[in-house]
Structures are given as structure tokens and as C-alpha cells.
ZAMARGU-4260 file (C-alpha; in steps of 0.2 Angstrom, whole numbers, plus 5000, padded with zeros to 4 digits):
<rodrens>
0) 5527/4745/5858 | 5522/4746/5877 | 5524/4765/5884 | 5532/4754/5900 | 5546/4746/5891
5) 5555/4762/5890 | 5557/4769/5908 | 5562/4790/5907 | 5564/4789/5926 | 5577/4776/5928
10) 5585/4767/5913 | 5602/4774/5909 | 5603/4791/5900 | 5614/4786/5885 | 5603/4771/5880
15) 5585/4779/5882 | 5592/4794/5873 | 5600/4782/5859 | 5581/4773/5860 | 5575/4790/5853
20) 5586/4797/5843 | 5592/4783/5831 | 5574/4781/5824 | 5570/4799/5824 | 5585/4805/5816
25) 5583/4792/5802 | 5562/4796/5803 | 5567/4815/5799 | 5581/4811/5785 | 5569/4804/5777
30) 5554/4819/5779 | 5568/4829/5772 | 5569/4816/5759 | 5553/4820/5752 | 5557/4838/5751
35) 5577/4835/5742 | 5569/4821/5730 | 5559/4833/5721 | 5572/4846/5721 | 5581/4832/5713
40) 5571/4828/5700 | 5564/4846/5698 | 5582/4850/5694 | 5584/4835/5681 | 5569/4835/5673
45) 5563/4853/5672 | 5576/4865/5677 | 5583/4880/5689 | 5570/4892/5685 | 5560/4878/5691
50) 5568/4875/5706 | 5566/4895/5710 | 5551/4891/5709 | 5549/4876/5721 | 5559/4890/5734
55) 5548/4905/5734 | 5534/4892/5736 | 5541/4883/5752 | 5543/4898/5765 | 5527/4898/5768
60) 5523/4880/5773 | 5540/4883/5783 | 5527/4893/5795 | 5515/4881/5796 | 5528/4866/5801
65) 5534/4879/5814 | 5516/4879/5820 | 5515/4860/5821 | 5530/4861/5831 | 5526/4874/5842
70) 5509/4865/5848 | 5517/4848/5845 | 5534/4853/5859 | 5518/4862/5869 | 5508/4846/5870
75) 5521/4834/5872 | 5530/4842/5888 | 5514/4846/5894 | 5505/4829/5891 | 5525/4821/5900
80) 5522/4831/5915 | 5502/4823/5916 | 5510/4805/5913 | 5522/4808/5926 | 5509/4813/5938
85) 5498/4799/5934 | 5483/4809/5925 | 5483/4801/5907 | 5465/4808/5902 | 5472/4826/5904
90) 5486/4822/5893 | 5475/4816/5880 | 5467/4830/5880 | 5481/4843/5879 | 5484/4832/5862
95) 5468/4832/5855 | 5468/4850/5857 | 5483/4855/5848 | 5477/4845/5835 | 5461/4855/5832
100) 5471/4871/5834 | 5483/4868/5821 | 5469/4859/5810 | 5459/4875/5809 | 5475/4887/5810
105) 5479/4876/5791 | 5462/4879/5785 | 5463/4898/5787 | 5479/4900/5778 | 5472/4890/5764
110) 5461/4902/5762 | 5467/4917/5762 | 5484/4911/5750 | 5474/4898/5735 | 5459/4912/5733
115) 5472/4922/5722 | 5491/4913/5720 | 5496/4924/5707 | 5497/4938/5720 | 5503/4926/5734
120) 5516/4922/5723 | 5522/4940/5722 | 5521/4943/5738 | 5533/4930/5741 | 5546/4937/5731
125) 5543/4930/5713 | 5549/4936/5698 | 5537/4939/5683 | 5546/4925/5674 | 5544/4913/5686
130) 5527/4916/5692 | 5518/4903/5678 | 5527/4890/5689 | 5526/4896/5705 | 5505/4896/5702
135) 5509/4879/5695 | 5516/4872/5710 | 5510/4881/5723 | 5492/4876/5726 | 5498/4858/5729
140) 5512/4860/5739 | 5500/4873/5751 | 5487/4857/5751 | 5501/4848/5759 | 5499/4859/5774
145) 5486/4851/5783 | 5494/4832/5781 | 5509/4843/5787 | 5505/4848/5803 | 5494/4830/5810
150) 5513/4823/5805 | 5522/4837/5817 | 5510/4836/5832 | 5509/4816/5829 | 5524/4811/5831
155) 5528/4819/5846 | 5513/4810/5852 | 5518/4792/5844 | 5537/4796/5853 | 5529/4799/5870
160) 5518/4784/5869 | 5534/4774/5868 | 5535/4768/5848 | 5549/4779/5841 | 5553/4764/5830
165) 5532/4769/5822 | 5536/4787/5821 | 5552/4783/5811 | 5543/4772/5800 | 5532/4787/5797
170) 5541/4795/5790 | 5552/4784/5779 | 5538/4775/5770 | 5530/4793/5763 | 5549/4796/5759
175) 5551/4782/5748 | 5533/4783/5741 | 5537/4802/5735 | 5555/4794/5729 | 5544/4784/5717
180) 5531/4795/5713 | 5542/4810/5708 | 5548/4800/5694 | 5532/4793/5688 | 5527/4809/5688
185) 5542/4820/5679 | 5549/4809/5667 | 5537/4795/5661 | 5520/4806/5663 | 5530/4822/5658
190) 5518/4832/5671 | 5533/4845/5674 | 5533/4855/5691 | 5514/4851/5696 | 5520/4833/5695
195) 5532/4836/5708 | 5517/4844/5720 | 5506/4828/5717 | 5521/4818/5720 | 5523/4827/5738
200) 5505/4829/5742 | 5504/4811/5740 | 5517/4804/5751 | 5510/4816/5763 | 5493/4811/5763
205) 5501/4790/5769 | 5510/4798/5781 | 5496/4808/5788 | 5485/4790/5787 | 5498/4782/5797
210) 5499/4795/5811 | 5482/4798/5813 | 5477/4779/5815 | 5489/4775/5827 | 5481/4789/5839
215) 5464/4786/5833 | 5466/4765/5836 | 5485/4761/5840 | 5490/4770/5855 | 5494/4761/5874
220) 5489/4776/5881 | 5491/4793/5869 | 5475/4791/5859 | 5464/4803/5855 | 5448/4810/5866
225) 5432/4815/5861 | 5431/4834/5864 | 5415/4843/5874 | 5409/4858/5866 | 5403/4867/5883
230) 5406/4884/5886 | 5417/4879/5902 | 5425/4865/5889 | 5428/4878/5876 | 5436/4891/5888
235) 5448/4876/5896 | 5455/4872/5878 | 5459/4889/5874 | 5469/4890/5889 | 5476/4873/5887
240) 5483/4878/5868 | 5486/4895/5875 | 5499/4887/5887 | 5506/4874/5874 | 5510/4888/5861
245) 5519/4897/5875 | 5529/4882/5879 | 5532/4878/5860 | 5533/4896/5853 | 5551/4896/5852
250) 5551/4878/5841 | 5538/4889/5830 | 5552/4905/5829 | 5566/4890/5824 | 5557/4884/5811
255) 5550/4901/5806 | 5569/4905/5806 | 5570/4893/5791 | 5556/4903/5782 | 5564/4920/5785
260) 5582/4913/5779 | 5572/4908/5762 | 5561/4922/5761 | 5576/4935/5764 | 5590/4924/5753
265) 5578/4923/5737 | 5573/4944/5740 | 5595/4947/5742 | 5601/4933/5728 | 5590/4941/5716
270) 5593/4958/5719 | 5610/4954/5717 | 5613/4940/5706 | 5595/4938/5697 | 5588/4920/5693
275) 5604/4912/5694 | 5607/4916/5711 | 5591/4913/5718 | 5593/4893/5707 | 5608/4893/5717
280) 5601/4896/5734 | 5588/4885/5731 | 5600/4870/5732 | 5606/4875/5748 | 5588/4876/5755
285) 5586/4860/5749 | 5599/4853/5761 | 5594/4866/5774 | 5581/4854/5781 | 5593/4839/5782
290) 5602/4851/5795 | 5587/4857/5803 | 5580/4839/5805 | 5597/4833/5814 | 5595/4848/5827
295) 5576/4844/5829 | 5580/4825/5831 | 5595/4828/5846 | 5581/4841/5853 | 5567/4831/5852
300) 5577/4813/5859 | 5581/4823/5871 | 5563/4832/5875 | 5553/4819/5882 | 5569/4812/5894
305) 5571/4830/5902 | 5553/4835/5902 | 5547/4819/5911 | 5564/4821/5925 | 5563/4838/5926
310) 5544/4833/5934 | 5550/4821/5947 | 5564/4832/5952 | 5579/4820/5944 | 5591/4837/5940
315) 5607/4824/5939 | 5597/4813/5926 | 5591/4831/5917 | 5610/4837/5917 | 5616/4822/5911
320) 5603/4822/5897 | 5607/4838/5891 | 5627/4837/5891 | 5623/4821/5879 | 5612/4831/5867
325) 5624/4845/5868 | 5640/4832/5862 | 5628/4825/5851 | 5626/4841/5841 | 5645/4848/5839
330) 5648/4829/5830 | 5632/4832/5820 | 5636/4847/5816 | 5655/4844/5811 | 5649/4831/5803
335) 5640/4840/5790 | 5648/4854/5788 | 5663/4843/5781 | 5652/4835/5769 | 5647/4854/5762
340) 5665/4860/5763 | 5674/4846/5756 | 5661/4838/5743 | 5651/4856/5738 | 5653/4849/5718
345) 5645/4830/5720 | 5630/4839/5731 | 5626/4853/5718 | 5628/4841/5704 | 5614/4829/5712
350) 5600/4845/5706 | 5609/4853/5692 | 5622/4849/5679 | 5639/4856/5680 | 5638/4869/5666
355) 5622/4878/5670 | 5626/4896/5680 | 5618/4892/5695 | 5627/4878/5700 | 5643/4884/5697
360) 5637/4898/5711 | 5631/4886/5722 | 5648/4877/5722 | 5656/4890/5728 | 5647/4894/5740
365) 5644/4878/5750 | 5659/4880/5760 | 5653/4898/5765 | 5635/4891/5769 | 5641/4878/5780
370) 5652/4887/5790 | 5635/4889/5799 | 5631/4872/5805 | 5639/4869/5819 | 5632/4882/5828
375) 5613/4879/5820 | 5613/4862/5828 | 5621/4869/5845 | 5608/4881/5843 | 5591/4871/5842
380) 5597/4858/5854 | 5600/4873/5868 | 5582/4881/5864 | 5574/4862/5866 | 5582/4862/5884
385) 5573/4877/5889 | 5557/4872/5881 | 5559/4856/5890 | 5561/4862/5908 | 5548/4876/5904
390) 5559/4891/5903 | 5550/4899/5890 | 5557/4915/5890 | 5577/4914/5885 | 5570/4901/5872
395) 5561/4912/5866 | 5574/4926/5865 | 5587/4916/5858 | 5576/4910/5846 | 5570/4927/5839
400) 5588/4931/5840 | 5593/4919/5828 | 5576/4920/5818 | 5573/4941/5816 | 5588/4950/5827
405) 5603/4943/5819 | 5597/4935/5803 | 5589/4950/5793 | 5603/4962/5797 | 5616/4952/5792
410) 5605/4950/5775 | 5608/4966/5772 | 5624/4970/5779 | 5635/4957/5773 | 5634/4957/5755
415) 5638/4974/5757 | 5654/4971/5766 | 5658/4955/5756 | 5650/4956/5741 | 5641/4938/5734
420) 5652/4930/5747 | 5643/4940/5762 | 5626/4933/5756 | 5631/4915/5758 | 5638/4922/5777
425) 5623/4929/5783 | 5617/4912/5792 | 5635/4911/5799 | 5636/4926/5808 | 5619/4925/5812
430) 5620/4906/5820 | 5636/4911/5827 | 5630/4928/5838 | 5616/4917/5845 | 5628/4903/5850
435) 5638/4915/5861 | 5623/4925/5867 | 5617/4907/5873 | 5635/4902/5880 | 5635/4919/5887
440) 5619/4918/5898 | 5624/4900/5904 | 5639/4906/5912 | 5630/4919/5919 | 5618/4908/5927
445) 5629/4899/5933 | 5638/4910/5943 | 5623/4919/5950 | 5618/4901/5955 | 5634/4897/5963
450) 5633/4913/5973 | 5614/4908/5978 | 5621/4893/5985 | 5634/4903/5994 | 5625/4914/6000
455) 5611/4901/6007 | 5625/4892/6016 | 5632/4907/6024 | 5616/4911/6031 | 5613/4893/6038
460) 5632/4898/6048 | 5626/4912/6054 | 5608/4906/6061 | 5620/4892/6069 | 5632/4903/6078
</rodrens>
């Protein structure tokens, strides 16, 4: 697809951001797929302990998507405000860049985590029980990491380049492949919980090969650049992914957000209700990314829209943008907390069978956990609007309010209060305080505004009289 056939400066608002987000959405679904259909067949094939064991291993790749975001959300605006001004080399640069940084920030962390799982894996919360499986799984799903983050800065790129229908396919095909290859793997080869990591670290390594070739060969105008290694060249890419991370840090925080909501839940379930509980929350973690992806997927359909207007100056067409995403995520968000409240049993069943302890706890507390979601989505697609129009500091805030402020607290407090009920709430009452701390300061702007403008036009009348 040609970049030009979709026009962000003058084609109507609800069709450019339908253009975006119908493939996106379904693009991301079906990431998360790859993620739910090993949980899935984990569940079947192998067990809960197992699938504890697939949780205590996901937080950390939680921080490295988060970092993919963050320099992918960084690059993108950036690399939008270059296209709207006409400077396409500099736009492939600022994307190169970020893929370099996040290529060498992957191969750090490998490092310092596979030298000794066993103590990772403690570290991480794991019991003693489960830590045979947690070393099992771990170094494969970590391998992931790197495939991981070209995907997360890559399809940013593919999106602004003007082929979300590609980046869709992305992500589907890897989705459908681990489908597949999880079977292969758990029930006819009988390779247990490792066979769920090959499974995964295969899909991702296709995925990875599709979005690398497409900026390596593919792209109209978004393909990589060959980088100088100067001292002055050196010194302009630090400050270019300095400048991106600070853009995008607050899409890091969010998706660190879902690492601290696993890390903290697996530490509070199992003080309180052992292996069980932490089989349990595992479920729900599994789902956790569809909700995530739905937020990310308004946000980021809307990301490229804003971002290339709010350079020209188009504050109508930015408005207009963002009242859409934010419509677009009270439906979403309705929409899936119904499915958790209403059909808690058919979604726990998917993972484990009906008589096994932790899925009787998890189908009680569905309707709990998704008394969240409304205000998750509301959440993400508010600190993308701020991203986008380069306010980095409440996107920031709000997102370390929803991440650290609000979220480790209520951890602790609520199940105090509430007993194993409070546990399930503590993402509610997390999402919920940043909702109206975000509210809150919007209607505060906008009253100072108003009184700017007021205050402008009476000094006009005055200078006339």
C-alpha cells in the first residue's frame, strides 16, 4: 500500500481512524493469541502448577514489550512530525535508531536473567515447587524478547508507512502458526511446558522475519537507513532515542503496569491462597493482554492521525480524533467486561477443567476483575493523547499513577479490607483513581483555558478603548 493513499491531513476523521484500527485491533487479537493459546493448551495438557509457571515467567518480558512500545510511540510521533514537514531521511533515521536501542537493551537483559534462571526464577516470586518448571520454560520464552521488541517498534513503522492491513497480517499469521505449533508440541510430541516456549519462540521468530523485511526491502518511504558510526553521529542518536524514550516513556509505564499487576498478584495470591490462587490469577493474566491490546489498538489508530495534525496545526481535526478514540473505548470496554461478568465459567473452562481448585477461584472472581476494564481502556487511550501531542509530563504521571501509585497499595490494602475478594479489586480501584485524576485535570484545563482566552480578549478591549 502507497503511504499517499491514506491522507492524515484531509480524509474524514471516522474513516481514517476506522482504516487503522479495524486491522490493528484484529493484528493485536491475534498477538495476544499467541500468548492465550499456550495458556490454553498449558492448561489441558500439563496443568495449573504449569500455568503458574508460564505467569511468574511473563513479567519480565512485560518490560521489554513496554520498552518496544516506548521507543516504538517515540519513533513514530517523531518520524510523523518529520513526514509532515517533508524530511523523510530524518524519519528514517529516528527509526533505525530505536531499533538499535531496543536490539541491544534485549541482549543485556538476556544476559543478566539466562546466566542463572534458577535464581531469576526466585526472584520473580516462584515457589520451590514450581521452580523445575519455571527453569523449564523460562529460557525460551526470554529468547522471545528480542523477536519481541523489532515486532513492537515495527509495526508502528509498517502503520505510519501506510499498510495497516501488513501489520495486521503480522500478527495474525505468527498467531495461527503458534495455534498449530502448541499442539504439535504438547500433545502429540508430549514436550510438556518447554514445548509451549518452542511453540512461542517460533511464531515469533516469522513474525519478526515479516516485519523486518518489509523495512529492510518493502517500505514506500519508512525503510531502514544505514547508521554512521562518527563521534558526532553517535552523539546525534543518543539524543534522538533520548527524545523518543521521553515521548514514549509513559507507553513503557503502561505496559510495565501489566508487569507490576502480575508480579504483585502472584506475590499476594500466594500469600494468601498458595498455588491455587496464583493458577487462578494466571487465567486472568491470560486475558489481560486481550484488554491491554484493545486500549493499545484505539491508542495507537489514533496516534499517527493526532500526531501528523497536531504538526500542521489541524486542532479541530485532533479534537475530533480524540472524542472518537475516547467513544471508542467506553464500548470496548463495556464490551468486555460483560463477556467477564456474564460468561466467567465458559472463559476459565477454556484453561482448566471445572473441578480443579483454581478454576473454581478464578470463576468467582472474573466479575470482580472486570469491574476494571472500562476504565483500563479509558485509561491507555487518554495517555496516547498526550503522548501524541507531545505532553509528556501528565502521560507520564497518569501512567505511573496507574502502574506504581495506586496499583501496589491497593495490593496490599484490599485484601485486607475485603478479604480474597479485595485481591481480585485491586486493579479496579487502581484503574478507577486514575480515571478520575485524568478527568479531574481535563476540567481543570479547561477552565484555565477558558479563562486564558478571556482574559486575552479583554485585553484586546482594552487596548481598543
Amino acid at each position: 500500500m502507497k503511504r499517499d493513499s491514506i491522507d492524515l491531513g484531509s480524509a474524514a476523521i471516522p474513516r481514517l481512524f476506522r482504516m487503522y484500527f479495524v486491522p490493528t485491533l484484529l493484528g493485536m487479537l491475534s498477538l495476544c493469541a499467541v500468548t492465550a493459546t499456550d495458556g490454553i493448551f498449558v492448561g489441558q495438557g500439563v496443568g495449573s502448577d504449569a500455568l503458574a509457571a508460564v505467569n511468574i515467567c511473563i513479567a519480565p518480558t512485560m518490560l521489554m514489550a513496554g520498552i518496544s512500545l516506548m521507543l516504538g510511540v517515540g519513533a513514530s510521533v517523531v518520524s510523523a512530525m518529520h513526514l509532515a514537514g517533508g524530511n523523510t531521511k530524518a524519519a528514517r533515521l529516528n527509526i533505525t535508531q530505536a531499533l538499535v536501542a531496543a536490539t541491544i537493551i534485549v541482549l543485556i537483559f538476556l544476559a543478566l536473567t539466562l546466566t542463572s534462571p534458577e535464581a531469576t526464577g526466585r526472584m520473580l516470586g516462584s515457589s520451590e515447587s514450581l521452580l523445575p518448571l519455571v527453569k523449564e520454560y523460562m529460557p525460551w520464552i526470554f529468547a522471545c524478547c528480542i523477536l519481541q521488541v523489532w515486532c513492537g517498534i515495527g509495526l508502528f513503522v509498517v502503520r505510519l508507512d501506510g499498510s495497516p492491513a501488513y501489520a495486521m497480517w503480522c500478527n495474525v499469521l505468527p498467531g495461527l502458526l503458534n495455534v498449530v505449533l502448541d499442539y504439535i508440541c504438547i500433545f502429540p510430541l508430549q514436550m510438556g511446558i518447554k514445548g509451549a516456549g518452542v511453540a512461542t519462540f517460533i511464531s515469533y521468530v516469522v513474525g519478526g522475519a515479516m516485519v523486518m523485511g518489509y523495512m529492510g526491502f518493502f517500505a514506500s518511504t519508512l525503510r531502514l537507513i544505514r547508521l554512521k558510526l562518527s563521534r558526532k553521529s553517535m552523539a546525534l542518536a543518543i539524543r534522538n532515542i533520548g527524545y523518543q524514550c521521553r515521548i514514549g516513556i509513559s507507553a513503557l509505564l503502561g505496559e510495565a503496569t501489566m508487569g507490576v499487576l502480575m508480579l504483585m498478584g502472584n506475590i499476594i495470591f500466594m500469600h494468601y491462597m498458595g498455588n491455587d490462587g496464583v493458577g487462578a490469577f494466571s487465567i486472568a493474566c491470560y486475558y489481560c493482554p486481550f484488554v491491554f491490546m484493545i486500549g493499545n489498538a484505539i491508542a495507537q489508530s489514533a496516534q499517527p492521525i493526532i500526531s501528523y495534525n497536531y504538526s500542521l496545526g489541524s486542532g479541530q481535526r485532533v479534537a475530533a480524533t480524540e472524542r472518537l478514540a475516547v467513544l471508542s473505548a467506553i464500548a470496548c470496554g463495556l464490551t468486555v467486561t460483560a463477556a467477564f461478568a456474564f460468561a466467567p465459567s465458559a472463559m476459565v473452562h477454556l484453561f482448566l477443567s471445572g473441578d480443579v481448585a483454581a478454576a473454581r477461584i478464578a470463576v468467582a472472581g472474573f466479575p470482580l476483575f472486570a469491574s476494571a476494564f472500562v476504565f483500563f481502556i479509558f485509561n491507555l487511550t487518554a495517555i496516547g493523547y498526550f503522548q501524541s501531542v507531545e505532553r509528556v509530563g501528565p502521560s507520564i504521571v497518569f501512567a505511573l499513577m496507574r502502574g506504581l501509585v495506586f496499583l501496589v497499595p491497593a495490593f496490599i490494602i484490599m485484601p485486607k479490607m475485603l478479604g480474597n475478594d479485595g485481591i481480585w479489586l485491586a486493579l479496579s480501584v487502581s484503574e478507577f483513581l486514575t480515571s478520575l485524576s485524568i478527568i479531574t485535570y481535563y476540567l481543570y484545563r479547561r477552565r484555565t483555558d477558558a479563562r486564558s482566552k478571556d482574559a486575552g480578549k479583554c485585553g484586546k478591549t482594552l487596548e481598543a478603548v
